[in-house]
N, CA, C and O atoms as CSV, one atom per row, in Angstrom:
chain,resi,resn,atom,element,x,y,z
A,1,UNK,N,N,121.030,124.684,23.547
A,1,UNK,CA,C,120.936,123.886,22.373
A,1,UNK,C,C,119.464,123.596,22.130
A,1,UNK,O,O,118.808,123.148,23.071
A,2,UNK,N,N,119.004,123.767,21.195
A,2,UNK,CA,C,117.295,123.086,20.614
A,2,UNK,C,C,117.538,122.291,19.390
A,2,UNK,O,O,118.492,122.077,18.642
A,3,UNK,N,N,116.210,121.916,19.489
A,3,UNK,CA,C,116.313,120.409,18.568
A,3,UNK,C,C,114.968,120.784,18.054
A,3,UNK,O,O,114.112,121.023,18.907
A,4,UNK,N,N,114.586,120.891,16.581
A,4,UNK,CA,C,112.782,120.932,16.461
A,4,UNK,C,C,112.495,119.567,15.778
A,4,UNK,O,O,113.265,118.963,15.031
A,5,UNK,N,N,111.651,119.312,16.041
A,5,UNK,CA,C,111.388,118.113,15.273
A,5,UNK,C,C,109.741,118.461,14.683
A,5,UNK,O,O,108.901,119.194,15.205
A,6,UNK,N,N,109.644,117.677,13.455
A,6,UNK,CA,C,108.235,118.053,13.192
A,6,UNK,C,C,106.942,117.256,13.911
A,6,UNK,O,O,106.971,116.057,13.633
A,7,UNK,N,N,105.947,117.596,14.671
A,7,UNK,CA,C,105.209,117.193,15.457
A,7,UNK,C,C,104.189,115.826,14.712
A,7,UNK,O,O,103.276,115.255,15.308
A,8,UNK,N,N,104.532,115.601,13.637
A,8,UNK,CA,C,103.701,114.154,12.914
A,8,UNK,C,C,105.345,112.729,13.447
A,8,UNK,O,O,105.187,111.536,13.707
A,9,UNK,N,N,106.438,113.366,13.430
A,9,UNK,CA,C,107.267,112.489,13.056
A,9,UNK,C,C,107.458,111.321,14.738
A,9,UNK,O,O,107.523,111.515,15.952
A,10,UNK,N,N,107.475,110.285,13.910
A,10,UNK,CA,C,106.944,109.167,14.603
A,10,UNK,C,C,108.595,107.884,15.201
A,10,UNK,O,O,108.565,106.954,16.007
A,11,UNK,N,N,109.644,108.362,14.474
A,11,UNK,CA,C,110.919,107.772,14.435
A,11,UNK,C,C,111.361,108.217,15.808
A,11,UNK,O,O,110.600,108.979,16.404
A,12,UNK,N,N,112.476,107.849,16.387
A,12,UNK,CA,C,113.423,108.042,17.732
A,12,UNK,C,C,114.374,109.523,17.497
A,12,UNK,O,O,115.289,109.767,16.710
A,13,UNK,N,N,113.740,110.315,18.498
A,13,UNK,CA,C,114.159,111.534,18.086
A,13,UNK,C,C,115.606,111.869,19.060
A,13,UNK,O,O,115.538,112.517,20.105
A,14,UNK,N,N,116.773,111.357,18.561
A,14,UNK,CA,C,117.769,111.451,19.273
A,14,UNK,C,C,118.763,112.788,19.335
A,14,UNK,O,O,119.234,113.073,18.234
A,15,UNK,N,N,119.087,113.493,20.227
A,15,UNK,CA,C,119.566,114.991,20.120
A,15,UNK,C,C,121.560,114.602,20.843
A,15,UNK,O,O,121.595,114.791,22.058
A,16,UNK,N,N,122.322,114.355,20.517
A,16,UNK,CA,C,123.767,114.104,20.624
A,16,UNK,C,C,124.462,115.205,21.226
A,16,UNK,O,O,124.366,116.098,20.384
A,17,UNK,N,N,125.116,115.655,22.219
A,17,UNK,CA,C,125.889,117.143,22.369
A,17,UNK,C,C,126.902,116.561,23.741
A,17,UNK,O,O,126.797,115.743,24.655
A,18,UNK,N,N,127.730,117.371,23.319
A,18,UNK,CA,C,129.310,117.128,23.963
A,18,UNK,C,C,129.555,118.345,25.311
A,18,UNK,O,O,129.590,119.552,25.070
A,19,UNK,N,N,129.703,117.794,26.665
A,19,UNK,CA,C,130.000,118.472,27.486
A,19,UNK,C,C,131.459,119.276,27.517
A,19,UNK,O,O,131.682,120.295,28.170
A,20,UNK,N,N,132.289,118.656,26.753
A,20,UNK,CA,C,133.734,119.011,27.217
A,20,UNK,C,C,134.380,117.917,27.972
A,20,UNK,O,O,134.362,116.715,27.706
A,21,UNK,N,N,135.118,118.698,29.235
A,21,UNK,CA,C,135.862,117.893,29.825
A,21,UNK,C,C,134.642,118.099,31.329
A,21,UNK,O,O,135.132,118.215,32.453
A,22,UNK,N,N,133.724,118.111,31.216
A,22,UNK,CA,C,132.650,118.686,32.391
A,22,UNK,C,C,132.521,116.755,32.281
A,22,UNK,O,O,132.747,116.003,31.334
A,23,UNK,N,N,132.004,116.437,33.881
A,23,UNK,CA,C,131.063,114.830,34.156
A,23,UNK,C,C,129.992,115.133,34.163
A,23,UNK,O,O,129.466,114.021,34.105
A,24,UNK,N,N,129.284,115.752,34.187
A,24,UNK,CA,C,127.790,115.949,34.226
A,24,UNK,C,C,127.159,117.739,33.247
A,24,UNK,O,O,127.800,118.762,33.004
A,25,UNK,N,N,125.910,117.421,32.991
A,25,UNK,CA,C,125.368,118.402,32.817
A,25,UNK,C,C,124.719,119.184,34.052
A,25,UNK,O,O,123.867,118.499,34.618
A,26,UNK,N,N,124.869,120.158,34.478
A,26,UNK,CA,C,124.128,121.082,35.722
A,26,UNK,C,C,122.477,121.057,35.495
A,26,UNK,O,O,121.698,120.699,36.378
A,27,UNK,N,N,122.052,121.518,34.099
A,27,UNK,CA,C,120.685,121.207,33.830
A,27,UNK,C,C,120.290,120.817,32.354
A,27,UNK,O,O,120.663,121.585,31.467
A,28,UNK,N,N,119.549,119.665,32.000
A,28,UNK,CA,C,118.760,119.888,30.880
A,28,UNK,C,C,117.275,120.429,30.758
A,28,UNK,O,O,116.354,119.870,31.354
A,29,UNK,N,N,117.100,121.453,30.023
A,29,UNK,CA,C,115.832,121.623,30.288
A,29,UNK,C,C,115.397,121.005,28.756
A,29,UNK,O,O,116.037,121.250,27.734
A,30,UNK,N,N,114.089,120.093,28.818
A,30,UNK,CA,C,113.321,120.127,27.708
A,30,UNK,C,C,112.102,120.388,27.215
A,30,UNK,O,O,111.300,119.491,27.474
A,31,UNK,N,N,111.617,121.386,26.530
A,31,UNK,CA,C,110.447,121.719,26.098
A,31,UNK,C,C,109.845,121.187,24.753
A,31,UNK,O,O,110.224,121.291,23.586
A,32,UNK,N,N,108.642,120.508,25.411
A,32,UNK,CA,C,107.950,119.328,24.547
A,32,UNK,C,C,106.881,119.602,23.380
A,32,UNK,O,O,106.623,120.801,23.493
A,33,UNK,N,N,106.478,119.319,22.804
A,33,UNK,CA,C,105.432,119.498,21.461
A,33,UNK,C,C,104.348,120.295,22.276
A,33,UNK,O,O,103.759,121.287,21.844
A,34,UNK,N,N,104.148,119.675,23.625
A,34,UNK,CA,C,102.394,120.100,23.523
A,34,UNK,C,C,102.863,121.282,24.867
A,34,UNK,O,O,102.129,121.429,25.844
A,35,UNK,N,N,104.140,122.025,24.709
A,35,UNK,CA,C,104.623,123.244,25.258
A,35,UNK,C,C,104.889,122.370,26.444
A,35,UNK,O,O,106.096,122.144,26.362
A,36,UNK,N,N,104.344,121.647,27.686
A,36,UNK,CA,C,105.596,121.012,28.902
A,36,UNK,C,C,106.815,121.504,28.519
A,36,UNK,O,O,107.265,121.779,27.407
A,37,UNK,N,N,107.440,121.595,30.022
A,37,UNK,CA,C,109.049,122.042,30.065
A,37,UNK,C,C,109.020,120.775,31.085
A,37,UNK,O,O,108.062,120.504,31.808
A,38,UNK,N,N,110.123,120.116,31.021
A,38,UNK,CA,C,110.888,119.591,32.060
A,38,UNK,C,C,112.244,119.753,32.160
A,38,UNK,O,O,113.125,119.756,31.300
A,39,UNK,N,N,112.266,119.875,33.233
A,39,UNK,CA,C,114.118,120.026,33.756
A,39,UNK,C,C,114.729,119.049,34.600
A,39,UNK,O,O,114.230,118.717,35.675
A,40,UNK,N,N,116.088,118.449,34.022
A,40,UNK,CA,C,116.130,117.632,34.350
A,40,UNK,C,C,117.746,118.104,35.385
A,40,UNK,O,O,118.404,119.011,34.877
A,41,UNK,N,N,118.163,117.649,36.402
A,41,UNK,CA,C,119.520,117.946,37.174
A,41,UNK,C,C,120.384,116.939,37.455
A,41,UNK,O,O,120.055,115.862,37.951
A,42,UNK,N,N,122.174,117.473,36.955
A,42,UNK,CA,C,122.767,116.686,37.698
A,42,UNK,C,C,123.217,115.423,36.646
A,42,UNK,O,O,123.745,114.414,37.112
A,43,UNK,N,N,122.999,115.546,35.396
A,43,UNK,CA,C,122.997,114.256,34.275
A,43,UNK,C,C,124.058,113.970,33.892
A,43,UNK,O,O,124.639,114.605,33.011
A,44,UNK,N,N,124.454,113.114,34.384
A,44,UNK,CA,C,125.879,112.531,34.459
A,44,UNK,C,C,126.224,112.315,32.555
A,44,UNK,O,O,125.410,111.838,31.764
A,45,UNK,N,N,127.517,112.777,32.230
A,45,UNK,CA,C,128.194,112.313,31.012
A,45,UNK,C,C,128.116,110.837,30.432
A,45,UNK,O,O,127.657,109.872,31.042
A,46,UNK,N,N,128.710,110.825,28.983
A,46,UNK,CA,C,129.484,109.573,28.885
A,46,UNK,C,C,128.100,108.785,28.856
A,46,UNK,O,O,128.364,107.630,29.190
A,47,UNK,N,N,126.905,108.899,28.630
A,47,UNK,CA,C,125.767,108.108,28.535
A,47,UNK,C,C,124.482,108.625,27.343
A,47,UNK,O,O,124.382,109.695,26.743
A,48,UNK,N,N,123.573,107.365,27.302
A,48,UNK,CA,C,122.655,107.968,26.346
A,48,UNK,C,C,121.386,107.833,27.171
A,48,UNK,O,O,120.990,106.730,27.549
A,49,UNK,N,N,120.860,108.776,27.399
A,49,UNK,CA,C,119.627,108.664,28.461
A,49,UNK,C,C,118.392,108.028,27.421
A,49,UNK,O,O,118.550,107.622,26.270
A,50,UNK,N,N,117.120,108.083,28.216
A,50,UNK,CA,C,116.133,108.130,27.517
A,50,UNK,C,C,115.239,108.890,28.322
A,50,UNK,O,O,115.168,108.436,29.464
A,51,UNK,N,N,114.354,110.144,28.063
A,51,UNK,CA,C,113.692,110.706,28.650
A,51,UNK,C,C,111.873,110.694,27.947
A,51,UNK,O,O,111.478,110.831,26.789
A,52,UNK,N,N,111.111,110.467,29.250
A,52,UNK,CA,C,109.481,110.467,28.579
A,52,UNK,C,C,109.318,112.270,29.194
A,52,UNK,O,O,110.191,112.842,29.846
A,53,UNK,N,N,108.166,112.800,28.829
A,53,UNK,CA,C,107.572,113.383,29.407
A,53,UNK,C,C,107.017,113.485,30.343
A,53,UNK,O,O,106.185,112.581,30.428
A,54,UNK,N,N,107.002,114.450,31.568
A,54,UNK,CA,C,106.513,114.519,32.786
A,54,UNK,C,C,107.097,113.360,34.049
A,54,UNK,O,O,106.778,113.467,35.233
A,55,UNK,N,N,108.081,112.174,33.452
A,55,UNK,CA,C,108.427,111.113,33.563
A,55,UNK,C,C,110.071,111.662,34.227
A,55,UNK,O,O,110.586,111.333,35.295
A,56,UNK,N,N,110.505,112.412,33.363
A,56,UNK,CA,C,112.201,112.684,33.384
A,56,UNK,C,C,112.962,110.994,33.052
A,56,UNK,O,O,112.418,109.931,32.750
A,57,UNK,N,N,113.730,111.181,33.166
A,57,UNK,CA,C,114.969,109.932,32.529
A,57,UNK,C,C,114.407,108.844,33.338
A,57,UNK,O,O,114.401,108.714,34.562
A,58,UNK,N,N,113.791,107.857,32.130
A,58,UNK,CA,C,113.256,106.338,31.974
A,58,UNK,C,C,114.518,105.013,31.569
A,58,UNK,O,O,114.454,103.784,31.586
A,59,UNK,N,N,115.586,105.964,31.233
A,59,UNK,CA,C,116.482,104.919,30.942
A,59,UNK,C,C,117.626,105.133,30.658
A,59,UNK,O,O,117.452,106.038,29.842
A,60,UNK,N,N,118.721,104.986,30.707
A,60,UNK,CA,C,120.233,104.955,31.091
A,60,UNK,C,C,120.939,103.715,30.375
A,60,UNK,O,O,120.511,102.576,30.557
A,61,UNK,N,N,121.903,103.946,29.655
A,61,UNK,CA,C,123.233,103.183,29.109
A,61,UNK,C,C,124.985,103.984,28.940
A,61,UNK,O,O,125.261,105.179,28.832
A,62,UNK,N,N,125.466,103.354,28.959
A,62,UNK,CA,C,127.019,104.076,28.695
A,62,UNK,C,C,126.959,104.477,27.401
A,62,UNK,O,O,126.445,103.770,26.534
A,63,UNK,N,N,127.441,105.557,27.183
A,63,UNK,CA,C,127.706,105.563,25.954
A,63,UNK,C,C,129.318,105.406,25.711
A,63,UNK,O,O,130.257,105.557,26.492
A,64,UNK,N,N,129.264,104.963,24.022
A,64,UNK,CA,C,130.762,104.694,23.672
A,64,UNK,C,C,130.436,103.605,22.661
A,64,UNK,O,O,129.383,102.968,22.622
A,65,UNK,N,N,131.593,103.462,21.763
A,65,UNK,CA,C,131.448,102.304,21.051
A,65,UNK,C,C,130.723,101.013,21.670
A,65,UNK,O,O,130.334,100.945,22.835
A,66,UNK,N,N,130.595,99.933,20.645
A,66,UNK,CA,C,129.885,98.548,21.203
A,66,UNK,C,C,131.036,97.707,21.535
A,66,UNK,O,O,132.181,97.579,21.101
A,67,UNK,N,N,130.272,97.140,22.529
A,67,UNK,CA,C,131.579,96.047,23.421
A,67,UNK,C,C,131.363,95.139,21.982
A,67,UNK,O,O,130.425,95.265,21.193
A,68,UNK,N,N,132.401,94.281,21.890
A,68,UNK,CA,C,133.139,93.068,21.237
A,68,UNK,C,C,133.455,91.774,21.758
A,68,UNK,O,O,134.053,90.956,21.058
């Protein structure tokens, strides 16, 4: 799956994709504006990460509707 985004754009660049009935992803790899690759292993489902560069996943929530 790729995602381009234009390299001025300054908003939360969020990329959404559905494993199936899989709990985890085996690998994400992401390749960044200024060409970096990072790969990330093992990324559990059912969540919305947050990933920096060179950093890998800075932040973690469930995903799913909002509690009430």
């Amino acid at each position: 799956m790729f995602a381009r985004f234009p390299r001025a754009l300054q908003s939360e660049r969020v990329l959404t994709f559905g494993l199936g009935t899989q709990a985890k992803a085996d690998t994400v790899e992401i390749q960044w504006p200024s060409g970096q690759v990072d790969q990330l292993s093992n990324v559990n489902a059912r969540q919305t990460v947050t990933i920096e560069a060179g950093k890998g996943i800075v932040g973690a929530r469930p995903y799913g509707p909002p509690s009430q």
